[in-house]
TILUMMAR-169222 format. One record per residue (C-alpha): y negated, x negated, z; residue number from 1. Coordinates in nm, 2 decimals. Layout:
<nodes>
<node <Y,X,Z>,NUM>
...
</nodes>
This chain:
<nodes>
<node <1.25,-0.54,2.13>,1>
<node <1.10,-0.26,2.32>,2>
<node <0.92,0.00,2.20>,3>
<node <0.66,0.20,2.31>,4>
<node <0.57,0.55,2.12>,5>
<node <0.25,0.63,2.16>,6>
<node <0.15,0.99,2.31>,7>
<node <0.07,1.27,2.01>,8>
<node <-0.36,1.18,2.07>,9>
<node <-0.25,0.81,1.98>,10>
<node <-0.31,0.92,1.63>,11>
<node <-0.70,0.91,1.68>,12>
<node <-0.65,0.50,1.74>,13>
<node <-0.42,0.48,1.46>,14>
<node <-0.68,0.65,1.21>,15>
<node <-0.94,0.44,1.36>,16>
<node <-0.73,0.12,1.28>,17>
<node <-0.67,0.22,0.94>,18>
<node <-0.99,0.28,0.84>,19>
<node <-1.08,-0.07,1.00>,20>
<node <-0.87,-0.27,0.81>,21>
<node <-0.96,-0.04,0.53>,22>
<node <-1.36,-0.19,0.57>,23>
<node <-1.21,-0.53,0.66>,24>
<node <-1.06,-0.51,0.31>,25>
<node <-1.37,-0.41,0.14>,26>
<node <-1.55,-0.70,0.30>,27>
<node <-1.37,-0.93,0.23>,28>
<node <-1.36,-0.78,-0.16>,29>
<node <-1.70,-0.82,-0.14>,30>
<node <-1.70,-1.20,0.03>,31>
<node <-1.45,-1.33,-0.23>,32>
<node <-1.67,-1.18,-0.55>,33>
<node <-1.94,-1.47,-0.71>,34>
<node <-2.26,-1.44,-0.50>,35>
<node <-2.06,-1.31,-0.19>,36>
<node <-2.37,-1.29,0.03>,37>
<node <-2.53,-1.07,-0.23>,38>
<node <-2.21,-0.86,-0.31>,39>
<node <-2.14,-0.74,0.06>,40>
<node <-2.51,-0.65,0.07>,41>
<node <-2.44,-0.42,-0.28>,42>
<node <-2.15,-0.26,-0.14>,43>
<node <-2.38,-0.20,0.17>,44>
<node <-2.61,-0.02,-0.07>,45>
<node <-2.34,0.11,-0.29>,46>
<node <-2.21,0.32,0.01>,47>
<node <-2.58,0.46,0.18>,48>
<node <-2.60,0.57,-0.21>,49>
<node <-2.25,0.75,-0.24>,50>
<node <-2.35,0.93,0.09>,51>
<node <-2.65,1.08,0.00>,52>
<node <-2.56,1.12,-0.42>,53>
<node <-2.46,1.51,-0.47>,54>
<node <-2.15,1.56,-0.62>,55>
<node <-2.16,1.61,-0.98>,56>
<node <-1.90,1.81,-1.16>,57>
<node <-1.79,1.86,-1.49>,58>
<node <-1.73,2.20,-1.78>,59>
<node <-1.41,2.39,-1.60>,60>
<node <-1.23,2.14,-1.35>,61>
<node <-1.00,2.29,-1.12>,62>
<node <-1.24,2.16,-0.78>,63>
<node <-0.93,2.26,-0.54>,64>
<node <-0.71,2.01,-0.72>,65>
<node <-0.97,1.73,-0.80>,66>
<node <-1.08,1.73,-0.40>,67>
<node <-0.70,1.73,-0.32>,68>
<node <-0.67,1.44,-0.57>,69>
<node <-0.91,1.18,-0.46>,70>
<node <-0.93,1.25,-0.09>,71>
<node <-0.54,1.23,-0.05>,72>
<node <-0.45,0.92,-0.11>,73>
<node <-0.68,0.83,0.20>,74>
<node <-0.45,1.09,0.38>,75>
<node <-0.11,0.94,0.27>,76>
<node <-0.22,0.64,0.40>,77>
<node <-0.26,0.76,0.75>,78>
<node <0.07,0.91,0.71>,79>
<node <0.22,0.58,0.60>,80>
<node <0.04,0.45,0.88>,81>
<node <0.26,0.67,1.16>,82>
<node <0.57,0.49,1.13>,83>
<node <0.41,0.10,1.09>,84>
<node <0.52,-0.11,1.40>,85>
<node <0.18,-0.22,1.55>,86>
<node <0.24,-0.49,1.81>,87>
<node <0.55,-0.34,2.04>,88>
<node <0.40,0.03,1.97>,89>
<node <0.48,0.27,1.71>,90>
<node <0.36,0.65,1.67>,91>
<node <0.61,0.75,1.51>,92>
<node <0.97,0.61,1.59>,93>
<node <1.14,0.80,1.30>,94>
<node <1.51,0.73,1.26>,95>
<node <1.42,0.76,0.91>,96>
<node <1.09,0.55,0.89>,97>
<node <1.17,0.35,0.56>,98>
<node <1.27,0.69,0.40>,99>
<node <0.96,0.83,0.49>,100>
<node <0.73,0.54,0.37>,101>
<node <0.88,0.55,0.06>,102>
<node <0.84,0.97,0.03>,103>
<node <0.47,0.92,0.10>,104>
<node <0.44,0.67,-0.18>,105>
<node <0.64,0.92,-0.44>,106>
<node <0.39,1.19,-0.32>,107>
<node <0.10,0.94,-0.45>,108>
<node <0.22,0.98,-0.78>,109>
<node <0.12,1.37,-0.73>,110>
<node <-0.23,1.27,-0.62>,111>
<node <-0.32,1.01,-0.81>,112>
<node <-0.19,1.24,-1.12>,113>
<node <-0.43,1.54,-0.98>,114>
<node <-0.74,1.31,-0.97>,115>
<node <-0.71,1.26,-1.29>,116>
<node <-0.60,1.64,-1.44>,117>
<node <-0.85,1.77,-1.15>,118>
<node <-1.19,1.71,-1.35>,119>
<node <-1.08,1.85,-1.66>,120>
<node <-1.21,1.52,-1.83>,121>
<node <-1.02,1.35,-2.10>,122>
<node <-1.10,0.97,-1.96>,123>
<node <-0.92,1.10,-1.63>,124>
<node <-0.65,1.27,-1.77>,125>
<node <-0.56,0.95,-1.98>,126>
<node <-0.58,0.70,-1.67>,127>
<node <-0.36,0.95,-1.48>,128>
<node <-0.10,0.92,-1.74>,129>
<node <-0.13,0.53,-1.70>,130>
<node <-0.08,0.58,-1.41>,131>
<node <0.28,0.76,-1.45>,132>
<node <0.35,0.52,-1.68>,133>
<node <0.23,0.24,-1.39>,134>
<node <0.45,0.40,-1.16>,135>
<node <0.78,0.46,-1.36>,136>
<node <0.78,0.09,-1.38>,137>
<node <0.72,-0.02,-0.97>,138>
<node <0.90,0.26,-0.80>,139>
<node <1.26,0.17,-0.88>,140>
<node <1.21,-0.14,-0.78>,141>
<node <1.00,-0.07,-0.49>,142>
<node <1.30,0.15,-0.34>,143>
<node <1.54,-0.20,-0.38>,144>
<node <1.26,-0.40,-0.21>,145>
<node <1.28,-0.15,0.12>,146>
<node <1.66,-0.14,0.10>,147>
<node <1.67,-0.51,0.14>,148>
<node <1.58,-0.51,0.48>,149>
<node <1.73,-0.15,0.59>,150>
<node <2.05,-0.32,0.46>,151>
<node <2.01,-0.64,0.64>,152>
<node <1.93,-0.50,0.96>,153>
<node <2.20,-0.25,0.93>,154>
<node <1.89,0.07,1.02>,155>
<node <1.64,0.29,0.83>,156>
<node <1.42,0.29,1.15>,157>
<node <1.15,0.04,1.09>,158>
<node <1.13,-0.07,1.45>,159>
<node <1.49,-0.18,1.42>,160>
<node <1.41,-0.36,1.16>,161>
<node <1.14,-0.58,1.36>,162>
<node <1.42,-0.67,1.61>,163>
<node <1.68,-0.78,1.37>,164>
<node <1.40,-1.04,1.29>,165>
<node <1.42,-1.17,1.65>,166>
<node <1.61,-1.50,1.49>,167>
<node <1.48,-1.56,1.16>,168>
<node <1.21,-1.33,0.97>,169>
<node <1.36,-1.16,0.62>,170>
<node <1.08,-1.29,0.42>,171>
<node <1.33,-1.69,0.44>,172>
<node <1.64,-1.47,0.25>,173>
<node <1.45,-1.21,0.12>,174>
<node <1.16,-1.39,-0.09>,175>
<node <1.21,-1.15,-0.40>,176>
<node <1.21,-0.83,-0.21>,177>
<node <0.90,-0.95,-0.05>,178>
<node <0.70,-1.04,-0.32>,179>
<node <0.81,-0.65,-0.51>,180>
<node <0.73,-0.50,-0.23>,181>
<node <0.36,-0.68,-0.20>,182>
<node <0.34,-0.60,-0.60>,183>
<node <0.44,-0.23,-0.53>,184>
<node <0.16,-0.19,-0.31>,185>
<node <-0.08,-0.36,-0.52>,186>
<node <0.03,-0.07,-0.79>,187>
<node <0.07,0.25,-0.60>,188>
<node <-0.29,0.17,-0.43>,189>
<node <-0.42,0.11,-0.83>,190>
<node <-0.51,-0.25,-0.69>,191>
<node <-0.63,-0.55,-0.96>,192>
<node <-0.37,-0.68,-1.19>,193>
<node <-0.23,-0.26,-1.12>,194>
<node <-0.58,-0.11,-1.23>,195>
<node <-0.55,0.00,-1.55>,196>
<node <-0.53,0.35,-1.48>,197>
<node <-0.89,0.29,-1.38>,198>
<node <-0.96,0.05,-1.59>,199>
<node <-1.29,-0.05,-1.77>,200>
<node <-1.17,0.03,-2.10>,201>
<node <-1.14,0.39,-2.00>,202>
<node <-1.50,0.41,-1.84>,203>
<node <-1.29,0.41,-1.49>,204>
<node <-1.02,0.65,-1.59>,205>
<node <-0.87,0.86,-1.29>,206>
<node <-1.22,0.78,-1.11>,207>
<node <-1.46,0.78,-1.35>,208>
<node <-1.54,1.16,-1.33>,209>
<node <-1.60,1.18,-0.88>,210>
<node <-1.93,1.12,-0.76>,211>
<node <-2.11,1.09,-0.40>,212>
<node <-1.86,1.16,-0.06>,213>
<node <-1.58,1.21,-0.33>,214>
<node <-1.59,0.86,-0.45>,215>
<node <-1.67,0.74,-0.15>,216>
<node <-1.34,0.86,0.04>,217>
<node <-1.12,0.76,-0.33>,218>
<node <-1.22,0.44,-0.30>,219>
<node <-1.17,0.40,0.09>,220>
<node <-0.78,0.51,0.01>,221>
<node <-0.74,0.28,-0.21>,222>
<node <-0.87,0.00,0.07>,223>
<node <-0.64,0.20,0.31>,224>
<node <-0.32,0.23,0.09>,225>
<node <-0.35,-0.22,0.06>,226>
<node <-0.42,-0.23,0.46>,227>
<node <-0.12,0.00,0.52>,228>
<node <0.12,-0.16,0.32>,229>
<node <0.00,-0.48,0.43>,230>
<node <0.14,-0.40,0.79>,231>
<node <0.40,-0.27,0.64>,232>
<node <0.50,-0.58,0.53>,233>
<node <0.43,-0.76,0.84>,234>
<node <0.71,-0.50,0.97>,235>
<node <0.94,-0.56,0.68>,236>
<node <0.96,-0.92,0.63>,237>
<node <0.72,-1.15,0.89>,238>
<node <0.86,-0.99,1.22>,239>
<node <0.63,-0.77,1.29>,240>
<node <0.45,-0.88,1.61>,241>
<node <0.66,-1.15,1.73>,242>
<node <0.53,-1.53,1.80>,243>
<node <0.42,-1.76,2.04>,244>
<node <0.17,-1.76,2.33>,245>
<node <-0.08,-1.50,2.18>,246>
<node <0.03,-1.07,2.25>,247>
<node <0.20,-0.90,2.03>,248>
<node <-0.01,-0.65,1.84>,249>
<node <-0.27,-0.99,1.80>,250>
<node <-0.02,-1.13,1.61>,251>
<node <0.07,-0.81,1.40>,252>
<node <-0.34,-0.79,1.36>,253>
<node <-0.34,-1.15,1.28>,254>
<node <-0.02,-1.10,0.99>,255>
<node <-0.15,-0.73,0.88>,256>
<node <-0.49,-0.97,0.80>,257>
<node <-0.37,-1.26,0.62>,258>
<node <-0.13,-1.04,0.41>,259>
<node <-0.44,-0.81,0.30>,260>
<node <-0.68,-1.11,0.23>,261>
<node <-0.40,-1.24,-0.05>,262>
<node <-0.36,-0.91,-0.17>,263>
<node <-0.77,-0.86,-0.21>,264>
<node <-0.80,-1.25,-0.33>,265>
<node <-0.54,-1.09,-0.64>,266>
<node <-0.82,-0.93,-0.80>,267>
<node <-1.01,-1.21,-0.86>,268>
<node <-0.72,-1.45,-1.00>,269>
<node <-0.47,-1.24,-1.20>,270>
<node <-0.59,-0.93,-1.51>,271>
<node <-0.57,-0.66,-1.53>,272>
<node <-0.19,-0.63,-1.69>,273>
<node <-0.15,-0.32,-1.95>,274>
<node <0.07,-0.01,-1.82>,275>
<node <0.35,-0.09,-2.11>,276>
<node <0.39,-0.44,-2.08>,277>
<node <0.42,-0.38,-1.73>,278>
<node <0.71,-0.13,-1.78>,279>
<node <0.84,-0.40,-1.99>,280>
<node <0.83,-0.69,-1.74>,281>
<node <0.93,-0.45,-1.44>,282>
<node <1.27,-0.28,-1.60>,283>
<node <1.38,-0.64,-1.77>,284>
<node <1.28,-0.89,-1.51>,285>
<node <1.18,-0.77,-1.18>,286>
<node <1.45,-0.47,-1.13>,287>
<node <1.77,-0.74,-1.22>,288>
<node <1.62,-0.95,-0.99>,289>
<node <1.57,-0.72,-0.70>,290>
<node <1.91,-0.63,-0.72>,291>
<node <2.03,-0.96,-0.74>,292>
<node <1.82,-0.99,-0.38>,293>
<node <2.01,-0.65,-0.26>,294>
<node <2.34,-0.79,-0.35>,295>
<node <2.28,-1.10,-0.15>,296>
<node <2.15,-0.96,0.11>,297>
<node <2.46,-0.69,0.15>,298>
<node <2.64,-1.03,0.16>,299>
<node <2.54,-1.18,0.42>,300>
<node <2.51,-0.83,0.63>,301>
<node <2.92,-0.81,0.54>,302>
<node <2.95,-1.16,0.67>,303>
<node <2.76,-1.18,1.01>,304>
<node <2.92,-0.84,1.05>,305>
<node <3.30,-0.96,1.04>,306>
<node <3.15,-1.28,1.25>,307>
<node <3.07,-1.03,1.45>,308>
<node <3.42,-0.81,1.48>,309>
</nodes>
């Protein structure tokens, strides 16, 4: 497959992408909640209001770390977004691209935690330990889930990893890695079954203490986050951009699409699952098997590779 890398200003269109997919998801949050008609037209609302509501702030937060706290996870999706195969373009062709998505996820756990310690607000501070908790459990496994396919296609470049799909895509031998890393993102972006750090119970936990733009752009990286590892997927296990007839970055748009719609439609269908019984489920269940799936996979990469010599 060849690659183009996009100039250095290609990161405006990249931005601008995320944040599209990032409304697309919201939409269709809004268009798969009872009442859809009326729901989009309150999120509508919902946002004019965050726009123009001041920000409120609480006795002694530390404000430097609170902003830093709910505007970066927005960020660390755009940085996510640099090494994401888009069609037969990339902006980023890092050697190292599965390395880095996985070092912008670890560097969630920072943000998520300072969104929560930020306010100075004993609701936050408890969802951001949930949090911790949430993320001991996924990121172990998460790691297996993107070794799978560095293994399989013998590269930690993710572009590399798109063309070793050229025959068959990894999600056919690779169902379990698939379906951790699609969990993983519905957890490190605090997504539906994953939302217990800002949970109800908590009066919204790591969020319930920002108001106005700071809300606002919290909630838009969490969108992001599910729309980035979303393509990231596509990438990973569906082949990218490749198929029949149609270009290739309409069939990465097309993928990057039906991947976030399932991933939204889990919110509705599954609860929200407690932080410990996750850990539970995750370190018993889910880790044996993804290693099972890495020890298959080194299998077969060993025996097309003496096919091979």
């Amino acid at each position: 497959m060849s690659v183009t890398v996009w100039p250095v200003w290609g990161v405006l269109p990249v931005a601008l992408a995320v944040l599209a997919f990032a409304v697309t998801a919201a939409i269709l949050d809004s268009a798969a909640a009872p009442s859809g008609s009326r729901r989009l037209a309150a999120t509508v609302f919902e946002t004019a209001r965050l726009l123009r509501q001041p920000r409120r702030s609480t006795p002694a937060p530390d404000a430097l770390l609170w902003r830093i706290g709910t505007a970066g996870p927005l960020m660390v999706a755009l940085l996510m977004a640099v090494v994401v195969p888009f069609g037969n373009g990339v902006l980023s062709n890092l050697n190292v691209g599965i390395v880095w998505f996985n070092a912008m996820d670890v560097l969630l756990w920072a943000l998520w935690w300072l969104a929560g310690w930020g306010p100075n607000s004993m609701v936050a501070l408890v969802g951001a330990y949930r949090f911790l908790a949430q993320a001991l459990a996924y990121e172990l496994p998460l790691m297996f889930a993107l070794t799978a396919p560095a293994v399989a296609a013998a590269s930690l470049d993710v572009t590399d990893v798109v063309a070793a799909q050229h025959h068959q895509w990894f999600i056919v031998q690779m169902p379990v890695a698939t379906l951790v890393f699609l969990g993983s993102v519905v957890a490190y972006s605090v997504w539906g079954p994953m939302s217990h750090p800002v949970a109800a119970d908590l009066a919204g936990g790591m969020l319930a203490e920002p108001t106005g733009i700071d809300r606002l752009v919290a909630l838009a990286g969490r969108y992001a986050l599910l729309a980035v590892g979303a393509a990231m997927a596509v990438a990973l296990f569906l082949g990218g951009g490749s198929g029949p007839w149609f270009p290739a970055w309409a069939w990465s748009a097309f993928k990057t699409l039906l991947i976030l719609a399932i991933l939204v439609g889990v919110r509705r269908r599954v609860p929200v699952i407690r932080a410990e019984k996750f850990m539970t489920v995750a370190w018993t269940v889910v880790l044996p098997l993804i290693l099972l799936q890495v020890l298959v996979v080194a299998i077969l990469a060993a025996r097309d590779a003496s096919g091979v010599m």
